[in-house]
C-alpha positions, 0 to 999 in steps of 0.5 A: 500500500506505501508504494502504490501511486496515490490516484490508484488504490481502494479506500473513500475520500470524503469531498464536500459532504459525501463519500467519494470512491479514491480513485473518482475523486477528481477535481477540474484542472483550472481550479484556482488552488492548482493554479494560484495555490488557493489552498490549505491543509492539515496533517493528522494522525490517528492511533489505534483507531483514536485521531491524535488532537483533531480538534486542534488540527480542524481549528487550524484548518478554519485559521488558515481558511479564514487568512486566506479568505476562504469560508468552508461550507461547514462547521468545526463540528462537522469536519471533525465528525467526517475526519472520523467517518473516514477513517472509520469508512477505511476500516484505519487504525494507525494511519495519516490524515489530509483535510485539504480546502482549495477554490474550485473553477468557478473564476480565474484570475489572480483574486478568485473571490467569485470561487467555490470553496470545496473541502476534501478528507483522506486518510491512509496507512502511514507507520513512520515518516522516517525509518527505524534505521533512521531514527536510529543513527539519527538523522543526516541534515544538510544546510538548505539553500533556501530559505523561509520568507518574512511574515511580511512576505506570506502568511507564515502562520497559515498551513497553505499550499503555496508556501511548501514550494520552498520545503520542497525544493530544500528537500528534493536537493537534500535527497539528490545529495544523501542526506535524510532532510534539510536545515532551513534558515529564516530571511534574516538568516537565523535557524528555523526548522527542517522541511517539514518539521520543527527543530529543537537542540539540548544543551546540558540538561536543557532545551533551545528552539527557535522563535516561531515568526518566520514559521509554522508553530507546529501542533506537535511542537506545542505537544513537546513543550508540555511534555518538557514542562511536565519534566520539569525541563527548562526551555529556552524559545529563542534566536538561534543562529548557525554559528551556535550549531556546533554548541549543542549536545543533542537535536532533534525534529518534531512534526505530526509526520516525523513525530520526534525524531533524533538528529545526528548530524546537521552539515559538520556538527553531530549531535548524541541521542541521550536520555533527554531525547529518548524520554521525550520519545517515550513520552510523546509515544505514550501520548498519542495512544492515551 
């Protein structure tokens, strides 16, 4: 099922109200989210049947729908009710999540105010983003050749489609090159995250993350900042820069598909999976199956 083309497999997808079979779920190629990227989405995961803070991710969707001036056609309510329905529909337990929002044809050109909104939930099996022979050496970051735009610039704090353009050109180079992800810089050249995930970094005993305005402040970024403080670890939110790279003992990304997955090396520096990271593993694994 993982290496099957994502147009070609059995299953439901829930699009505007009603179930649709996977492989006729189809959208009209001028929709204004394919072609001005007019769209938001989510990443959720479920385990064991139960979806992991899906109210949180819903509620972001609508955040981001509302920035980009798009109005779903249903309640908070309702989209947490059909994420359920279809993961139930394809008979899931462990599995990823995507509720997508775009405009649809109705309207071309730059504005596309006159569009419909339409809303789309899949779901499929998903065991790990990375492998456990990753996880396990830890991984192998490059430093990206791109790097994340000013708030001033885009709608940082929205999941929308169009800003992932700079992940996936970080990422598509990291993997031509050998290396398992990449580190992104901000526009001011300060440390911001990987290409899909938050990054953290443990110096004696403590923690140190980047200040969350020039990204997204993921929802599982969040989720290990409670698990620290139930530890009593102290964090520190703020600048971090490159040069500062080499100070750190462990690191360290966080992220609804990567989970927490260890680093052992960003370009020359490498970094130890010690007790700090293993607990908070531990932890956050917990956590999801409560």
């Amino acid at each position: 099922m993982l290496d099957q083309p994502y147009d070609d497999r059995d299953g439901w997808i829930w699009i505007d109200g009603k179930m649709v079979p996977w492989r006729e779920a189809k959208i009209h190629v001028l929709s204004h989210g394919l072609n001005y990227a007019s769209a938001v989405f989510e990443g959720t995961r479920a385990y064991g049947g139960k979806i992991f803070k899906c109210e949180e991710h819903t509620a972001r969707l609508f955040y981001s729908a509302e920035t980009l001036r798009m109005k779903i056609p249903y309640s908070q309510d309702e989209v947490n009710a059909a994420t359920r329905e279809v993961l139930q529909k394809n008979n899931l337990g462990d599995a990823y999540i995507r509720p997508l929002v775009w405009r649809g044809p109705e309207q071309m050109g730059i504005a596309g105010l006159k569009t419909q909104t339409h809303i789309m939930i899949a779901a499929w099996f998903w065991p790990s983003y990375f492998t456990p022979e990753q996880h396990e050496r830890g991984l192998r970051l490059m430093m990206a050749n791109w790097q994340r735009i000013s708030a001033k610039a885009a709608p940082i704090h929205a999941k929308a489609s169009g800003l992932y353009v700079t992940s996936t050109m970080a990422k598509q180079e990291a993997d031509a090159l050998g290396y398992d992800d990449a580190l992104v810089l901000d526009h001011r050249g300060h440390v911001a995250e990987a290409t899909v995930a938050n990054i953290f970094f443990v110096k004696n005993g403590e923690l140190h993350t980047p200040t969350p305005d020039a990204f997204l402040d993921g929802i599982t970024r969040q989720t290990v900042l409670e698990l620290a403080a139930r530890r009593g670890i102290k964090v520190h939110i703020r600048t971090i820069l490159p040069s500062e790279l080499g100070d750190f003992d462990g690191c360290f990304l966080t992220g609804t598909a990567a989970e927490i997955a260890p680093v052992g090396e960003i370009a020359e520096h490498r970094y130890k999976l010690g007790d700090l990271v293993r607990g908070l593993m531990q932890d956050y694994a917990a956590e999801v199956r409560k």
